[in-house]
ChimeraX commands (.cxc) that place a marker at each C-alpha (Angstrom):
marker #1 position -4.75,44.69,-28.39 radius 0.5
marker #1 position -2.48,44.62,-31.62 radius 0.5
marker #1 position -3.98,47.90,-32.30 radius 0.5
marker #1 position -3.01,49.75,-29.28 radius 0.5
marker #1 position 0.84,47.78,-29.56 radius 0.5
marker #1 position 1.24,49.84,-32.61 radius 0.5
marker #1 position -0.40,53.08,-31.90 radius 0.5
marker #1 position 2.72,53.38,-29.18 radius 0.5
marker #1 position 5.63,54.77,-30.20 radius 0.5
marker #1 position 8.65,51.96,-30.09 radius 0.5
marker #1 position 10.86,54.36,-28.24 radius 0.5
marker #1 position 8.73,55.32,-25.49 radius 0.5
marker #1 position 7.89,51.05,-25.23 radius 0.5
marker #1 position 11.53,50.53,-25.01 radius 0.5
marker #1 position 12.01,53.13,-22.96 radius 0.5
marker #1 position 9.67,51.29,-19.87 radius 0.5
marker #1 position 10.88,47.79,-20.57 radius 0.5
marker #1 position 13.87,48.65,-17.84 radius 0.5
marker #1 position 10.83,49.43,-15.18 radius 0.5
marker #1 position 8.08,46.54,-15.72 radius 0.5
marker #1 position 10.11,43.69,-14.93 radius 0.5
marker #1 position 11.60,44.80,-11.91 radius 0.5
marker #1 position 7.96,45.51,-10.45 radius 0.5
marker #1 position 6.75,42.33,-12.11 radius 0.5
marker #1 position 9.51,40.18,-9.96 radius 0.5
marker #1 position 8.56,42.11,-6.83 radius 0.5
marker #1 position 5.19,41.86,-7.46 radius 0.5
marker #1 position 5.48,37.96,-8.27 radius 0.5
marker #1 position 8.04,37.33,-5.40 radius 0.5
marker #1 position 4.82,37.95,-2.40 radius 0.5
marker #1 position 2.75,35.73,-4.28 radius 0.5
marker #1 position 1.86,32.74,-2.70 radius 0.5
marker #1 position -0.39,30.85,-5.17 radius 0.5
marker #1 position 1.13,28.18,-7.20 radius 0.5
marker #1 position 0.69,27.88,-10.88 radius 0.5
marker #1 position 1.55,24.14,-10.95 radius 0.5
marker #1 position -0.90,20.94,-9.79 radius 0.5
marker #1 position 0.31,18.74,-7.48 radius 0.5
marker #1 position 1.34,16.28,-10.30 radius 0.5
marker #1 position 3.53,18.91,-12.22 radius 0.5
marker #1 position 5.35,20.28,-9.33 radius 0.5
marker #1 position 6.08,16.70,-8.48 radius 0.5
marker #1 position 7.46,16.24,-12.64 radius 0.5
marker #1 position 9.08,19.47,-12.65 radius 0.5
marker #1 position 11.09,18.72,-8.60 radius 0.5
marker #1 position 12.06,15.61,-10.97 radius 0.5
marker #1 position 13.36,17.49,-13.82 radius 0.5
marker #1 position 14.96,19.79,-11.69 radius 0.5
marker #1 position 16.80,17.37,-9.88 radius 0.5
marker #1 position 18.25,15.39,-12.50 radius 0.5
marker #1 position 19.61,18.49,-14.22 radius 0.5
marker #1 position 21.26,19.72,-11.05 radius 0.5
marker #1 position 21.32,16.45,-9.04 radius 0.5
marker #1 position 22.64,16.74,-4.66 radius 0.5
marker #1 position 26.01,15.53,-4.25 radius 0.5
marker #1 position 29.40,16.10,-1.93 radius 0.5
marker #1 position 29.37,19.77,-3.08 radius 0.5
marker #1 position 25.93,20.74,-3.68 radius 0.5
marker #1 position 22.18,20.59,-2.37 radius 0.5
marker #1 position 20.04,19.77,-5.72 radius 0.5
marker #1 position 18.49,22.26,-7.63 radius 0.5
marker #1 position 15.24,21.57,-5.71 radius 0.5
marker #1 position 16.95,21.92,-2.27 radius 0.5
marker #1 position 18.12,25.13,-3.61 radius 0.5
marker #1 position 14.39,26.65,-4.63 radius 0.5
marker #1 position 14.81,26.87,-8.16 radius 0.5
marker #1 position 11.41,25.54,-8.08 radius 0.5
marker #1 position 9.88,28.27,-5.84 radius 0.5
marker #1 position 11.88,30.57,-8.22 radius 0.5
marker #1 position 10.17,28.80,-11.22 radius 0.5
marker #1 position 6.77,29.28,-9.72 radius 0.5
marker #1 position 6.90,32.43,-8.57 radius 0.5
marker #1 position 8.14,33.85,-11.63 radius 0.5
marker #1 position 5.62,32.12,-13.76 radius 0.5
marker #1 position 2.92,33.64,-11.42 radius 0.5
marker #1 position 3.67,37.01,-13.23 radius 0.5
marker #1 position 6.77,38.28,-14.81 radius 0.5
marker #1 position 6.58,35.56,-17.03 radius 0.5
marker #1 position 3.20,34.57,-17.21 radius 0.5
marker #1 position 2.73,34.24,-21.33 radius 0.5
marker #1 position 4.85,30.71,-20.68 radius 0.5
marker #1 position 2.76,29.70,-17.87 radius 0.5
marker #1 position 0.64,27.59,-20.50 radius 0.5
marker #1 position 3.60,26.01,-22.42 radius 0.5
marker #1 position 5.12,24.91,-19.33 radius 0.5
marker #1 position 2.56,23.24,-17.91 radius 0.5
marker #1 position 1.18,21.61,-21.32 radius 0.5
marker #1 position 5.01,20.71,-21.44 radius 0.5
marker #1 position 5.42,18.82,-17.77 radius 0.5
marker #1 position 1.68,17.40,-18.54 radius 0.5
marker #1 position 3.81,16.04,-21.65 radius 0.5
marker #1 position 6.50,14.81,-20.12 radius 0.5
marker #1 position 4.96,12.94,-17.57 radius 0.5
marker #1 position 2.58,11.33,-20.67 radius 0.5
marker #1 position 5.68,10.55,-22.49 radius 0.5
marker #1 position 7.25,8.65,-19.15 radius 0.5
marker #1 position 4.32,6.90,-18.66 radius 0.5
marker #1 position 3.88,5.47,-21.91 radius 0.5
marker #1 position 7.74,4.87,-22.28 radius 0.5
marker #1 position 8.70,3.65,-18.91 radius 0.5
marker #1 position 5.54,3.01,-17.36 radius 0.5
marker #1 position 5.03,5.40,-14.92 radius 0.5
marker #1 position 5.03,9.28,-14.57 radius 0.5
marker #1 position 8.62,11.10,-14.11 radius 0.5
marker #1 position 8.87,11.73,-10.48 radius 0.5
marker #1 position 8.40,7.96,-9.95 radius 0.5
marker #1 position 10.98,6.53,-12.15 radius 0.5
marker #1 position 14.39,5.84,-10.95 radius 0.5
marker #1 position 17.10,7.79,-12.02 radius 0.5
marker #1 position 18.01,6.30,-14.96 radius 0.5
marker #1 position 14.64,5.91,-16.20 radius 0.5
marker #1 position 14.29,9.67,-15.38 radius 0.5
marker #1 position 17.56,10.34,-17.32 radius 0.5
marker #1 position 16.32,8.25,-20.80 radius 0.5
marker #1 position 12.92,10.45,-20.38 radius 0.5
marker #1 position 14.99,13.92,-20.21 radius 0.5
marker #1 position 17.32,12.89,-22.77 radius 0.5
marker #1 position 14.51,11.75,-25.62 radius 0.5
marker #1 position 12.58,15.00,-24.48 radius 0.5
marker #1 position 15.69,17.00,-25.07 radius 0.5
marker #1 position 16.48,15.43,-28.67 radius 0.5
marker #1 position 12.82,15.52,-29.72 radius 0.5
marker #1 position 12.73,18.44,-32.53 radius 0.5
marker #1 position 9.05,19.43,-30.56 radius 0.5
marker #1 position 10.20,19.24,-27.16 radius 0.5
marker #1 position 13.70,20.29,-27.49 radius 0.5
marker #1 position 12.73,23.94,-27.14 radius 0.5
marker #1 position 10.78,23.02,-23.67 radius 0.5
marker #1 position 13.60,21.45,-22.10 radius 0.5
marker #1 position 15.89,24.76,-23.20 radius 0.5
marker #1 position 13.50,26.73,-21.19 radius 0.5
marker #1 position 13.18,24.44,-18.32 radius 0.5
marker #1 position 16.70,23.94,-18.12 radius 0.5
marker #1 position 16.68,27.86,-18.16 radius 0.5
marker #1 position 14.69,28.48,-15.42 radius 0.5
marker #1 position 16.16,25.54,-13.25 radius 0.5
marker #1 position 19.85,27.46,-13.82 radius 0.5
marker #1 position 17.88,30.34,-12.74 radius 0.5
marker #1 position 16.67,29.47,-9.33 radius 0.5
marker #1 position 19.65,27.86,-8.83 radius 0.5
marker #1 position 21.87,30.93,-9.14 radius 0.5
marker #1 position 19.99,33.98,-8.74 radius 0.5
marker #1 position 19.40,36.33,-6.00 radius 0.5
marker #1 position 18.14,34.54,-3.12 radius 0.5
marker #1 position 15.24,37.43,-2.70 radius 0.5
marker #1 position 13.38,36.00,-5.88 radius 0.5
marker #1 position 13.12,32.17,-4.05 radius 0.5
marker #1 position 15.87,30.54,-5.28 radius 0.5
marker #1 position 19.47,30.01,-4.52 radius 0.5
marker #1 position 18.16,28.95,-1.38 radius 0.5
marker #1 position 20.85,29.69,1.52 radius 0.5
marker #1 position 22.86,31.26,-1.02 radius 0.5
marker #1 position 24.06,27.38,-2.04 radius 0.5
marker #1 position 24.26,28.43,-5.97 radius 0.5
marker #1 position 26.72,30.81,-5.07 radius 0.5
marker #1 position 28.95,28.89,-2.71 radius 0.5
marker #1 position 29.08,26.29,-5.22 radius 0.5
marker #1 position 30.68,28.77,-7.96 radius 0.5
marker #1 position 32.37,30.84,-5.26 radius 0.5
marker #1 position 30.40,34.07,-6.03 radius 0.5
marker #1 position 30.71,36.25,-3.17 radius 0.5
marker #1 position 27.79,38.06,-3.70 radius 0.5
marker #1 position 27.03,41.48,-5.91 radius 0.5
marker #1 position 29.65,44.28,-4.36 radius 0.5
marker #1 position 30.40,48.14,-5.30 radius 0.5
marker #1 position 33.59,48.38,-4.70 radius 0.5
marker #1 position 36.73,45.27,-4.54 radius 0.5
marker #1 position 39.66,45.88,-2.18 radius 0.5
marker #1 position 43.12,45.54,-4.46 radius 0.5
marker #1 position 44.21,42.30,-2.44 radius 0.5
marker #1 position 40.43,40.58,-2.81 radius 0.5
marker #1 position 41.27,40.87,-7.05 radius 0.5
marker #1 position 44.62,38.71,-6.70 radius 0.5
marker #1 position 44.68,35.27,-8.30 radius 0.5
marker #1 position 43.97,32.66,-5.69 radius 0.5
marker #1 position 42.32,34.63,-2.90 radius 0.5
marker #1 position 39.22,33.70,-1.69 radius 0.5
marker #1 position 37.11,36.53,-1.46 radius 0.5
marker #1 position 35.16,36.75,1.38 radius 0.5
marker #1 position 30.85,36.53,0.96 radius 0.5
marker #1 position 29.04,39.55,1.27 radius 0.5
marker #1 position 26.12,38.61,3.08 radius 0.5
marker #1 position 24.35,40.95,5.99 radius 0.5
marker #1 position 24.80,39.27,9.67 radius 0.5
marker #1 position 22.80,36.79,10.43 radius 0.5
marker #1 position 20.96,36.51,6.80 radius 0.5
marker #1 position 19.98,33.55,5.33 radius 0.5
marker #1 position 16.98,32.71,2.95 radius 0.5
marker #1 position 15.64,29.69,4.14 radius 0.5
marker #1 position 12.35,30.24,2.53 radius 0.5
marker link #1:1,2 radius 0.2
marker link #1:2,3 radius 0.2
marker link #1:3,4 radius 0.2
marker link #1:4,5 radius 0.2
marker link #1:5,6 radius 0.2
marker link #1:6,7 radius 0.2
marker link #1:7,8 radius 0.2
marker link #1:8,9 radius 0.2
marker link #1:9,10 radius 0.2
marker link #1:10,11 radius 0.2
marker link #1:11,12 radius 0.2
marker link #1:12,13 radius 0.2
marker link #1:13,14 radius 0.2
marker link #1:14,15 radius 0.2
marker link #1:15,16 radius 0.2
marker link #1:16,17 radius 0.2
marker link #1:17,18 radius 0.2
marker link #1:18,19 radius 0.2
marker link #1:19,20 radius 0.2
marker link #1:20,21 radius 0.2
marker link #1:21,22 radius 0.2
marker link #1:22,23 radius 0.2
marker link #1:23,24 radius 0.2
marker link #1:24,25 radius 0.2
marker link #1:25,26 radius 0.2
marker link #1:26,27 radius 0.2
marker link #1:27,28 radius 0.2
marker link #1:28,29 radius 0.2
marker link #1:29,30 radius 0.2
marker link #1:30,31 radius 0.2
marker link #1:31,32 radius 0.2
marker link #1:32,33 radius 0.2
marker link #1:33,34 radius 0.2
marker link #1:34,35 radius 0.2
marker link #1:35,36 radius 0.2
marker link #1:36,37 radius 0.2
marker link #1:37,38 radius 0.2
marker link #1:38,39 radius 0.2
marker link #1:39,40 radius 0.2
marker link #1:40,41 radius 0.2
marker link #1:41,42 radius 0.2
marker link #1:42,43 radius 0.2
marker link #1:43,44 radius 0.2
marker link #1:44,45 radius 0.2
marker link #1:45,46 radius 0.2
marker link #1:46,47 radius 0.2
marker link #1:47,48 radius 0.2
marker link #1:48,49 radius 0.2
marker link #1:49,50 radius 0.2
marker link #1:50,51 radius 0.2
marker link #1:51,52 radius 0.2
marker link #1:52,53 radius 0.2
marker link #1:53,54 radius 0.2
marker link #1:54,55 radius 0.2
marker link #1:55,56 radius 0.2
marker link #1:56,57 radius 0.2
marker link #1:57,58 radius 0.2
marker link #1:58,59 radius 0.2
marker link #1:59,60 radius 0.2
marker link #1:60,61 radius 0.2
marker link #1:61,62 radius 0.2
marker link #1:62,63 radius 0.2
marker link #1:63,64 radius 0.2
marker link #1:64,65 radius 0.2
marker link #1:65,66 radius 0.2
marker link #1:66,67 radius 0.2
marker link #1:67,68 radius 0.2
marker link #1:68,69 radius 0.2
marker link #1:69,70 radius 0.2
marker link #1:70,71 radius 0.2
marker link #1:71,72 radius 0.2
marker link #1:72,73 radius 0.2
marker link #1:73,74 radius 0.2
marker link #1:74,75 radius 0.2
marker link #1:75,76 radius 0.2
marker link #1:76,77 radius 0.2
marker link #1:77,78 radius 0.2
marker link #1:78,79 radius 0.2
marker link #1:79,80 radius 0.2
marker link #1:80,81 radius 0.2
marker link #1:81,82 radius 0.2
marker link #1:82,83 radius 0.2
marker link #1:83,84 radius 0.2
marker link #1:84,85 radius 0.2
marker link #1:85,86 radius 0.2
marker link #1:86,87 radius 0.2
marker link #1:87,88 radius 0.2
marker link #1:88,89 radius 0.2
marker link #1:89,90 radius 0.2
marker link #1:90,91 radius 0.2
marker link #1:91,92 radius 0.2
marker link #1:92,93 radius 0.2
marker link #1:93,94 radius 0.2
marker link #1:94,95 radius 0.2
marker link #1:95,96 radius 0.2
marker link #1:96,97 radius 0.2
marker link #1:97,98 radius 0.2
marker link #1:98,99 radius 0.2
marker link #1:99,100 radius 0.2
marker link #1:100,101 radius 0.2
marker link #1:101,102 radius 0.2
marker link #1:102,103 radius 0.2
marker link #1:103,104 radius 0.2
marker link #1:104,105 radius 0.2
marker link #1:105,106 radius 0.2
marker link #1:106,107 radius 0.2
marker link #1:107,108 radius 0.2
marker link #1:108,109 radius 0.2
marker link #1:109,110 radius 0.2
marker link #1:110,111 radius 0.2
marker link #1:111,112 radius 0.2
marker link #1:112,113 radius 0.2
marker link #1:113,114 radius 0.2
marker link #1:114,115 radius 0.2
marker link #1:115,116 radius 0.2
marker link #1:116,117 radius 0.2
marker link #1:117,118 radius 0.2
marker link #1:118,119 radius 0.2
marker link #1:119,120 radius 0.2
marker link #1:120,121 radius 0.2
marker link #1:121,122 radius 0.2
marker link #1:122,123 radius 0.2
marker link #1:123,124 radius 0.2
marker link #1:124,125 radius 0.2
marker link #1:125,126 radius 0.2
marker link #1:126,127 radius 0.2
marker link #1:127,128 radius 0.2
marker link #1:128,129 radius 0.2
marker link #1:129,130 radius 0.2
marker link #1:130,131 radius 0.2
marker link #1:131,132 radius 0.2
marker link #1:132,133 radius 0.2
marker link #1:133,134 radius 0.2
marker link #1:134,135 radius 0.2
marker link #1:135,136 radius 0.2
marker link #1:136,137 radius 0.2
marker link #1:137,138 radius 0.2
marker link #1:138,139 radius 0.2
marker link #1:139,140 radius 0.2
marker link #1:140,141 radius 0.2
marker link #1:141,142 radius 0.2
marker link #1:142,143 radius 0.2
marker link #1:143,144 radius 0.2
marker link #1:144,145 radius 0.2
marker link #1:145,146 radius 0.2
marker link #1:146,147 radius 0.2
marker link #1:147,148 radius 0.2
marker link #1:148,149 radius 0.2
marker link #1:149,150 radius 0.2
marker link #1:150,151 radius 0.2
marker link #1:151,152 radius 0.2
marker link #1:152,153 radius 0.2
marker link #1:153,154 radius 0.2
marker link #1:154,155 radius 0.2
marker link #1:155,156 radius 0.2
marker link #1:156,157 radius 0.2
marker link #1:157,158 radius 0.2
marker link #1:158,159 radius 0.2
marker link #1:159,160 radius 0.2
marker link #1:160,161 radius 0.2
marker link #1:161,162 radius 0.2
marker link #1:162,163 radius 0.2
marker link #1:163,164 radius 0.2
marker link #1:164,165 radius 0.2
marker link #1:165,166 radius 0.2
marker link #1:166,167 radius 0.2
marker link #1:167,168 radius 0.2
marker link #1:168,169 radius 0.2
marker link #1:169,170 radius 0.2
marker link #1:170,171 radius 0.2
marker link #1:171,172 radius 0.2
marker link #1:172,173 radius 0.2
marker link #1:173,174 radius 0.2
marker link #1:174,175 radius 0.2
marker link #1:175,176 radius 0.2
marker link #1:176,177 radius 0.2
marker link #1:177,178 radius 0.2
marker link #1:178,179 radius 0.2
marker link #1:179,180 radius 0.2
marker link #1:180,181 radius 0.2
marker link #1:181,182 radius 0.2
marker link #1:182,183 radius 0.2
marker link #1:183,184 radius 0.2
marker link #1:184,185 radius 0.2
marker link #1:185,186 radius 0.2
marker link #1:186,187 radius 0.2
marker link #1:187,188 radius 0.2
marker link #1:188,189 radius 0.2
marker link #1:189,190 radius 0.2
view
């Protein structure tokens, strides 16, 4: 395969990176097969959810779908990390066992937070957590079409009204509220 890489010129690669991922992401957001087992969904809902926890102005990152996002861009788009992340929650939930005596998902929050914390320290695992936390941010505030953002909660929390083409002179004034652009009736409730 290394041999074909460099028989293309690096323009004309560079020049379809633009394409592939968009039909990647459309390609991965009708798939309906997850990559995770049962056990890592349940570590990575846990993760998830102690990086963006609920509270009085937020569903968690897990109500939100970042993990639907996660998995459904792992299915394809992103699928040379598929391995790492699942050796990595496979990890984690070894490491909570043998620290706290028991896997992640089952450990109260503060057990779940000393986990994270060593995970995110650890020279080896630091790198993981980065691209967990990544992917969690992700879901959380991307379009709601790709499965996360789930009700369009990631933007209400930040106040983003939503991508627009053109900004009315008294929605760009200091202190207005602008107003979400959403279609009638749309919500993403997958």
């Amino acid at each position: 395969m290394l041999d074909a890489m460099q028989k293309i010129p690096r323009r004309s690669l560079l020049a379809g990176a633009a394409i592939i991922p968009a039909a990647a992401i459309r390609s991965a957001a009708q798939t309906t097969r997850s990559v995770f087992s049962d056990a890592q969904k349940r570590c990575l809902e846990a993760f998830a959810n102690r990086l963006i926890p609920s509270d009085e102005y937020s569903p968690s990152a897990v109500e939100c779908g970042a993990v639907e996002y996660i998995d459904r861009s792992l299915a394809e788009p992103q699928a040379g990390g598929v391995a790492a992340i699942l050796t990595g929650l496979d990890g984690v939930d070894a490491f909570a066992k043998k620290s706290q005596g028991a896997w992640l998902a089952e450990l109260p929050a503060e057990k779940q937070d000393a986990v994270l914390t060593a995970i995110e320290k650890a020279p080896d695992t630091a790198a993981f957590f980065t691209t967990v936390r990544r992917l969690v941010l992700e879901g959380m505030f991307c379009d709601p079409r790709w499965g996360g953002n789930r009700n369009y909660a990631g933007w209400d929390l930040i106040r983003y009204p939503g991508p627009r083409l053109a900004v009315a002179v008294e929605e760009q004034q200091i202190g207005v509220q602008v107003k979400p652009l959403r279609p009638a009736g749309e919500t993403h409730g997958h």
